[in-house]
C-alpha positions as CSV (number, residue, x, y, z in Angstrom):
1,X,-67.9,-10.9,57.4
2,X,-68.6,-12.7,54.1
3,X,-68.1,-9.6,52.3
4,X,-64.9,-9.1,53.7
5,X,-63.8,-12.3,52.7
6,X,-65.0,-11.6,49.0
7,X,-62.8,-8.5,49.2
8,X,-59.7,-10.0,50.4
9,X,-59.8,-12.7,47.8
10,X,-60.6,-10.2,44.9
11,X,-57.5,-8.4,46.0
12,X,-55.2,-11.1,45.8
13,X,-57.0,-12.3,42.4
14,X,-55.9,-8.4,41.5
15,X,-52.9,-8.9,42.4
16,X,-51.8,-11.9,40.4
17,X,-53.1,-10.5,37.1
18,X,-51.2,-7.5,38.0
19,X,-47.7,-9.6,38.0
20,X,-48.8,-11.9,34.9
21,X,-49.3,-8.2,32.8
22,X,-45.9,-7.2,33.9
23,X,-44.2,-10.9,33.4
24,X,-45.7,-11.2,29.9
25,X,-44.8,-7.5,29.5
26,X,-41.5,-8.4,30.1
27,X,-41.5,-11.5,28.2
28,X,-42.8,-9.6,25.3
29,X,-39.9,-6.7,25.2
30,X,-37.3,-9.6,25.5
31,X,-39.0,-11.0,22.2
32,X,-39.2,-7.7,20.6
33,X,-35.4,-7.1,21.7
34,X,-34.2,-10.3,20.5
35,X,-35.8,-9.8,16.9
36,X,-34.0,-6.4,16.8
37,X,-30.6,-7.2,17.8
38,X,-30.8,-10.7,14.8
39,X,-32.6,-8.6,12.5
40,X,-29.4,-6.0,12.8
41,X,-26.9,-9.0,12.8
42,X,-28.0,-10.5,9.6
43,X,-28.2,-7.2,7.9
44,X,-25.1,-5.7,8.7
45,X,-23.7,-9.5,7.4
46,X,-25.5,-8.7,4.2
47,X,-24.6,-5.6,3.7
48,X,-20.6,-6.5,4.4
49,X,-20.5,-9.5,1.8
50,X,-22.8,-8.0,-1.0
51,X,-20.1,-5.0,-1.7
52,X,-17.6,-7.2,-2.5
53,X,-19.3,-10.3,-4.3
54,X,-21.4,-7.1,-6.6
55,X,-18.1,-5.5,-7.7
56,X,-16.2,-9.1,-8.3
57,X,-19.0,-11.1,-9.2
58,X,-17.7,-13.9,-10.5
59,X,-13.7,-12.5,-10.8
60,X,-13.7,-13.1,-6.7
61,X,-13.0,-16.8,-7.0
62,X,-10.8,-16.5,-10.1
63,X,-8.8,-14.0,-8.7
64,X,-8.8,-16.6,-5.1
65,X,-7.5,-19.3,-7.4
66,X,-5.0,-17.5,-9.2
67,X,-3.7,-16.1,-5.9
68,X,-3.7,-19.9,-4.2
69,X,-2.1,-21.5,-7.1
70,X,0.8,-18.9,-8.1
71,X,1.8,-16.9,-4.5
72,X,2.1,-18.3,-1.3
73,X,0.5,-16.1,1.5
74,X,3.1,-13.2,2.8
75,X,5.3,-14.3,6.1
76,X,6.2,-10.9,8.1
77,X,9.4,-11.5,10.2
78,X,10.3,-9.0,12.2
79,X,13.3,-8.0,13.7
80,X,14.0,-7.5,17.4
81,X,14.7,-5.4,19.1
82,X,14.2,-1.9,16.9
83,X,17.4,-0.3,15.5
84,X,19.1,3.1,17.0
85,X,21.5,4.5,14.7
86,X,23.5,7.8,15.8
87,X,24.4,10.2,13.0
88,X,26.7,13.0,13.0
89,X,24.2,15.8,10.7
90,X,25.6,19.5,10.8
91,X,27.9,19.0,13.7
92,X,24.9,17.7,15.9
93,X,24.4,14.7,16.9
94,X,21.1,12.8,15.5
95,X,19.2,9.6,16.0
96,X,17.2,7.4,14.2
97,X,15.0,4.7,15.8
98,X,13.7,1.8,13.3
99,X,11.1,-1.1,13.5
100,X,12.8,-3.3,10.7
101,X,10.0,-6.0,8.5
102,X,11.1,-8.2,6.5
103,X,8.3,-9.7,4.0
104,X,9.2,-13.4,2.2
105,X,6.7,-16.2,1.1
106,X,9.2,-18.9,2.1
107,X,8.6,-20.9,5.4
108,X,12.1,-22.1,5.4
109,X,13.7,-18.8,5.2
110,X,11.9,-17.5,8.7
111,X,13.8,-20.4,10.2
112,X,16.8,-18.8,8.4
113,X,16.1,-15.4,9.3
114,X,15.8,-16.8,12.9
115,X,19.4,-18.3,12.8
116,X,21.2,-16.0,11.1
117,X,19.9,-13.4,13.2
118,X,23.2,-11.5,14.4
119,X,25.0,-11.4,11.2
120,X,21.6,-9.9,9.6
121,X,21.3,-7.4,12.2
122,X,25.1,-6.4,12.3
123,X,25.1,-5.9,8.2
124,X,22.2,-3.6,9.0
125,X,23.3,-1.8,11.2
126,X,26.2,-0.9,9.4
127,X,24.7,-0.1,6.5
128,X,22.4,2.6,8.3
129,X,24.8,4.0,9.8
130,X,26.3,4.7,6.7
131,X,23.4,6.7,5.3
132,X,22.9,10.8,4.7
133,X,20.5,11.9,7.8
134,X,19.0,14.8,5.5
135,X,18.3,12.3,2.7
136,X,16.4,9.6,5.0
137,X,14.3,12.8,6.0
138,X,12.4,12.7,2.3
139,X,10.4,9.7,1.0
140,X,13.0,8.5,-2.0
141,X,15.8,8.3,0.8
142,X,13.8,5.7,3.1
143,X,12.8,4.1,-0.2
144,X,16.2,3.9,-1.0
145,X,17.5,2.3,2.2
146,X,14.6,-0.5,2.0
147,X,15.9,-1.5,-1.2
148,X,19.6,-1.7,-0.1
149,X,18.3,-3.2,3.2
150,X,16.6,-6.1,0.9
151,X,19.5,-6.1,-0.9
152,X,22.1,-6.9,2.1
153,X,19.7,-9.3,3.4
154,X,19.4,-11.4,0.2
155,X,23.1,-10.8,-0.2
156,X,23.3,-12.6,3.7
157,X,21.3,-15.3,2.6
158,X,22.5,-16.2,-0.9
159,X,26.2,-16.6,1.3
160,X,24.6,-18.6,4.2
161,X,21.8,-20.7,2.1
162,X,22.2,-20.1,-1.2
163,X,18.5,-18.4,-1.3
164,X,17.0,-14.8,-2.0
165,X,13.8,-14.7,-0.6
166,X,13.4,-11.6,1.0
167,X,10.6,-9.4,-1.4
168,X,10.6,-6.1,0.9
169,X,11.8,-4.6,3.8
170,X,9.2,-2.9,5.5
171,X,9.9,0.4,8.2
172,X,7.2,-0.5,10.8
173,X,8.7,2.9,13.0
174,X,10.7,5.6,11.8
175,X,11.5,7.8,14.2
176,X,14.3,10.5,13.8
177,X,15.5,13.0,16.0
């Protein structure tokens, strides 16, 4: 009888160690898992910043001050809904879809943009209309029309608020059919 008490209590004494190997098991993968995943975070952060500061060196915070003091940081403004011209091209007729950004630096001119937004639209779309479908199909013609579409636009605002702010217009779609 007193040896089959014995035996019951060394199983259960079995037992525990058993569970404290597999909790400190556990505990000890969670350690080794944690070290892996920081020791990955703080060298891909390292690797990221070194690039940049090793090919600027020092140049990096000139060129952030010269960019702070001369340039205020690009506003995108873009105009809503797209644009859907209809051409006449060889008898057929053609469409052109267009996702129309303007780029300025001026704060008050958004507000501008914002308010003047029919009359800018309307002198757009009127002068897309008025382009050659086979010429917007090369590179030069849709570099052409962003230039005359700055150009209306800054011709719009020098009438409305005596300002030409407007640095680009940008094509964020282009779609022709």
């Amino acid at each position: 009888m007193a040896d089959e008490d014995i035996e019951v209590e060394g199983g259960e004494g079995e037992g525990k160690s058993g569970k404290l190997k597999i909790i400190l098991l556990i505990v000890g993968v969670l350690v080794l898992l944690g070290a892996a995943v920081g020791g990955t975070v703080f060298y891909m952060q390292s690797t990221m910043q070194a690039p940049a500061t090793e090919v600027a060196g020092e140049g990096a915070v000139e060129a952030e001050k010269v960019y702070d003091d001369d340039r205020e940081k690009a506003i995108y403004h873009k105009l809503r809904p797209e644009f859907i011209v209809t051409f006449d091209a060889n008898n057929r007729q053609r469409y052109v879809q267009m996702e129309v950004t303007l780029v300025t630096r001026d704060p008050e001119t958004v507000a501008l943009l914002a308010n003047h937004n029919p009359l800018i639209r309307n002198a757009l779309v009127l002068l897309f209309a008025q382009q050659d479908y086979l010429e917007l199909q090369t590179p030069e013609g849709k570099e052409n029309l962003k230039k005359q579409a700055r150009d209306k636009v800054n011709e719009l605002l020098m009438n409305e608020a005596e300002k030409e702010t407007i640095e680009a217009v940008l094509f964020t779609n282009f779609v022709m059919q």
